[in-house]
C-alpha positions in Angstrom: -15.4 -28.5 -6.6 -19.3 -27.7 -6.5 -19.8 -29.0 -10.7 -18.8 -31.9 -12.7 -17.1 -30.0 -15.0 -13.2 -29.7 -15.6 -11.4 -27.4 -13.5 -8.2 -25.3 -14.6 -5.9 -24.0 -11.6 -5.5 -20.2 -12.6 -2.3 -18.8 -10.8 -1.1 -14.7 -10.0 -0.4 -12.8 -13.0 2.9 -11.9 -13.7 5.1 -9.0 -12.5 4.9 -7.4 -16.4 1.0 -8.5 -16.6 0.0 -7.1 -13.4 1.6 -4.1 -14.3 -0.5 -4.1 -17.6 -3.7 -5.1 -16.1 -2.9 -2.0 -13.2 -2.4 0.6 -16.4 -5.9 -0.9 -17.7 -7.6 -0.3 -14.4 -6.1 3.2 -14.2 -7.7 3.6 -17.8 -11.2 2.5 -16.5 -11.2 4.4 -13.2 -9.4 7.4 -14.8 -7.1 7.3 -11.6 -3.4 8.7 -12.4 -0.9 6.0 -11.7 3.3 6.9 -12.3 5.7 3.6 -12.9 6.8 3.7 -9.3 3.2 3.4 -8.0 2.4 1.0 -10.9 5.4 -1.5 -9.9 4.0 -0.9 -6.3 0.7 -2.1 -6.7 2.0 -5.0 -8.4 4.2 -5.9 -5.9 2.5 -5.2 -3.0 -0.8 -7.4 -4.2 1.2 -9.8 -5.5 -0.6 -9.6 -9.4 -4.4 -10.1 -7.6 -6.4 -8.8 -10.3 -9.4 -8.5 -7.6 -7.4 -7.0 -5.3 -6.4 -4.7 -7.7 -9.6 -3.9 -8.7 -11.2 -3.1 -5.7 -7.9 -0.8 -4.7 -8.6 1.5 -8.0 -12.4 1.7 -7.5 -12.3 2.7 -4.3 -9.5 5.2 -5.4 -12.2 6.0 -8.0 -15.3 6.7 -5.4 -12.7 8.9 -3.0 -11.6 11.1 -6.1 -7.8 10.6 -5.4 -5.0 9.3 -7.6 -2.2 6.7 -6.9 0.6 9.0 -8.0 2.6 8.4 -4.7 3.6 5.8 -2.5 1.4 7.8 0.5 -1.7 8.1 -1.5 -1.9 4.7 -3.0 -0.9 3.4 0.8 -3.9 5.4 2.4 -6.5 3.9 -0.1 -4.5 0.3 0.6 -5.1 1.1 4.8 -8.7 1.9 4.2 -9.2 -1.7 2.0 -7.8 -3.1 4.9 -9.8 -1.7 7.7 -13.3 -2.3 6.3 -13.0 -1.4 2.8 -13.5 -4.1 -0.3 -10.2 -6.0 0.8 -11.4 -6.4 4.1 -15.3 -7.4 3.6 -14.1 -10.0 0.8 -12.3 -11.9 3.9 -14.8 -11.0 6.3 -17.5 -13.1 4.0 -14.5 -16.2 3.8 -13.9 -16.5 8.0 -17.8 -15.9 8.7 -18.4 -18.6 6.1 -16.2 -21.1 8.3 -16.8 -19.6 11.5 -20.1 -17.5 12.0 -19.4 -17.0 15.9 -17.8 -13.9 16.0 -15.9 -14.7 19.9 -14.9 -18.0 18.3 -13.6 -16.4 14.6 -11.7 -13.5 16.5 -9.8 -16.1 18.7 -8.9 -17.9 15.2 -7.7 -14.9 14.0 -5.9 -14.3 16.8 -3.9 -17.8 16.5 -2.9 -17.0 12.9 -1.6 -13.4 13.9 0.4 -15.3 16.5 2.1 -18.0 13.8 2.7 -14.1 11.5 4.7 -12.6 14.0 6.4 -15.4 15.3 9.7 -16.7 14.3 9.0 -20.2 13.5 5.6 -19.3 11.7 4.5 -22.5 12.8 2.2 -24.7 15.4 1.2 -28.1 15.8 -2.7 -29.0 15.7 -2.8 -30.0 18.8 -1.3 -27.1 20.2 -3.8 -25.0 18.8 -7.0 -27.3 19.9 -5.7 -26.8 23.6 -5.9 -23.6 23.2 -8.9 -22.7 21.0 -12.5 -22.5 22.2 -13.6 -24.7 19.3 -14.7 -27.7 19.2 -11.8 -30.2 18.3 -13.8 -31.3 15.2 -15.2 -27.9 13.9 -11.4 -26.7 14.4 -10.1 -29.3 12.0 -12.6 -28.5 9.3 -11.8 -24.9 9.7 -8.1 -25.8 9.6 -9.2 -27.7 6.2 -11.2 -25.2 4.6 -8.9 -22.2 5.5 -6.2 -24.4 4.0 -7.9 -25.2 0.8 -8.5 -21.4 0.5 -4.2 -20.9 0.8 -5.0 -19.0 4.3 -2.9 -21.7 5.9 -0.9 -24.2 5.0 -1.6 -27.4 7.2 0.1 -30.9 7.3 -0.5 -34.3 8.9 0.0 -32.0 12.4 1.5 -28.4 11.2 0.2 -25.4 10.8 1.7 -22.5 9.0 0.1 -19.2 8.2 1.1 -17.3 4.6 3.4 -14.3 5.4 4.3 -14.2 1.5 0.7 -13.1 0.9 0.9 -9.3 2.1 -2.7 -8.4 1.7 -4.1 -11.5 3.9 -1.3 -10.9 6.7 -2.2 -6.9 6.4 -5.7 -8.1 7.2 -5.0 -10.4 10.0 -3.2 -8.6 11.7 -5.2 -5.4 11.2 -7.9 -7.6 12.2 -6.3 -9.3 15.7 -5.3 -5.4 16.5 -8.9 -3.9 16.7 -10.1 -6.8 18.8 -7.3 -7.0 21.5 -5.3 -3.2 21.6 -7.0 -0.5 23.8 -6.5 2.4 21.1 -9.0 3.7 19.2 -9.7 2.3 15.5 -8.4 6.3 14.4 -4.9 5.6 16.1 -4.7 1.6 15.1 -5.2 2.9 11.1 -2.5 5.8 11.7 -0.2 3.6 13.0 -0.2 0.7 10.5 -0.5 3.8 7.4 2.7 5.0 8.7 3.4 1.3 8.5 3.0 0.4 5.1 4.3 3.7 3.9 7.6 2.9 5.0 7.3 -0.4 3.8 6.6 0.6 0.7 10.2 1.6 -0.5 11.9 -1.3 1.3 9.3 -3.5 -0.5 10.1 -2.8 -4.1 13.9 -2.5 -2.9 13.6 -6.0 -1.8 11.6 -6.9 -5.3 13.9 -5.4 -7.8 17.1 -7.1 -5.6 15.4 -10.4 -6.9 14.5 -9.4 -9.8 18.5 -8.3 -10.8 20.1 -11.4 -9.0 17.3 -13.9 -11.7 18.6 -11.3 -14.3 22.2 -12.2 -13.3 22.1 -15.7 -13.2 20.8 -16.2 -16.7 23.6 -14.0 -17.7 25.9 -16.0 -15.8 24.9 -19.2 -17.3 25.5 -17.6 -21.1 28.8 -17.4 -20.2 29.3 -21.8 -20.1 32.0 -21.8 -17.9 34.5 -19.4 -20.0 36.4 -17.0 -18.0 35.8 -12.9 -18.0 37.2 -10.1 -16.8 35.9 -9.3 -13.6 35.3 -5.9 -14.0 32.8 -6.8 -16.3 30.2 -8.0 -13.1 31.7 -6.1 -9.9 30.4 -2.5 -10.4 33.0 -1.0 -8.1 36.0 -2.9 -10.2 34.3 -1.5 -13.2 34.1 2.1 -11.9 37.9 2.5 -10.7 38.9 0.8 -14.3 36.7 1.0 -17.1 34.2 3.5 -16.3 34.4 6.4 -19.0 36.4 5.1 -21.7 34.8 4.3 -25.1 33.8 0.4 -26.4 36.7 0.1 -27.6 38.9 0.9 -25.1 37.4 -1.3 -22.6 37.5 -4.1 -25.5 41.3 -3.4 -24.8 41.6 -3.4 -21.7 39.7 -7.0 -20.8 41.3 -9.0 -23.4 
């Protein structure tokens, strides 16, 4: 928006290119990477080639590889809490806030919308209860909602739980200003955090990624019937499981 050129809307990469792009970076950095912690980093960043970068050079500077969940989770905590990650958003909420009391009690709000059910507020909601000029709160609303921090309509706010990173940071961020532990115990506690995560994460991922695999199947199939055994894994263990092709050729006509 700052040229009068043409602009073209670049979106994530893919799961498959991220995965490639995360094989390159290895390449570059010379950190080791196995396909679980490849799929991870994919996942977890959501295909953020910036993200990604900054995750493998600082795995680069620290002399560590991501060959397990734990180790590529430890270099993820430290991009959160003040590493690349963390100083790229820094720059993006002191560019729309530069009081720091102000910022943190912004922050704050958005961690609130994260962990509530709803995930949502009404503007005027949060100008009762934001130190911010009414004004400079709706610009900051505006900006943050160009940049895909928020989503904001005529008088909603909603903050982006699908983006891991940014709700990692805001909340790690809300968590040093308000909780009376020291940084060393806040950083434990959320690395034991996304470690267990981790597994549930890509458990969650490949779920998806097997029921879009089973729809396309489904819709080859153009309403003929078919043996059920043939799509319910336990019907197809007790009954087919073990013969030959052509056995179970007889058995489901």
């Amino acid at each position: 928006g700052q040229t009068q050129f043409r602009t073209m809307q670049v979106g994530r990469l893919s799961f498959a290119d991220a995965g490639i792009l995360a094989e390159s970076l290895a390449a570059r950095y010379q950190v080791s990477i196995n396909d679980q912690t490849r799929d991870l980093i994919a996942v977890q960043v959501q295909g953020d080639p910036a993200f990604m970068n900054s995750l493998f050079a600082s795995a680069a500077e620290k002399g560590v590889g991501f060959d397990s969940f734990q180790r590529f989770e430890t270099v993820y905590a430290d991009e959160i809490y003040g590493g690349r990650i963390s100083r790229r958003f820094d720059d993006i909420f002191d560019s729309v806030i530069s009081d720091t009391a102000s910022q943190n009690h912004l922050i704050g709000m958005i961690a609130d919308l994260l962990s509530s059910e709803t995930n949502m507020a009404t503007l005027e909601f949060w100008q009762s209860h934001s130190p911010l000029d009414p004004d400079k709160l709706r610009s900051a609303v505006s900006i943050l909602n160009d940049l895909e921090i928020l989503s904001a309509g005529t008088n909603s706010i909603e903050a982006s739980r699908e983006n891991t990173v940014l709700a990692d940071y805001i909340t790690a961020r809300h968590r040093l200003d308000t909780h009376s532990m020291t940084r060393g115990q806040i950083v434990g506690e959320d690395l034991t955090g996304y470690i267990k995560r981790a597994p549930r994460l890509m458990a969650k991922f490949y779920r998806q990624l097997s029921a879009i695999g089973l729809r396309e199947v489904m819709r080859g199939f153009d309403g003929r019937e078919v043996a059920s055994s043939l799509i319910d894994y336990g019907k197809f263990k007790a009954e087919l499981k073990g013969l030959n092709d052509k056995e179970i050729q007889t058995a489901i006509l």
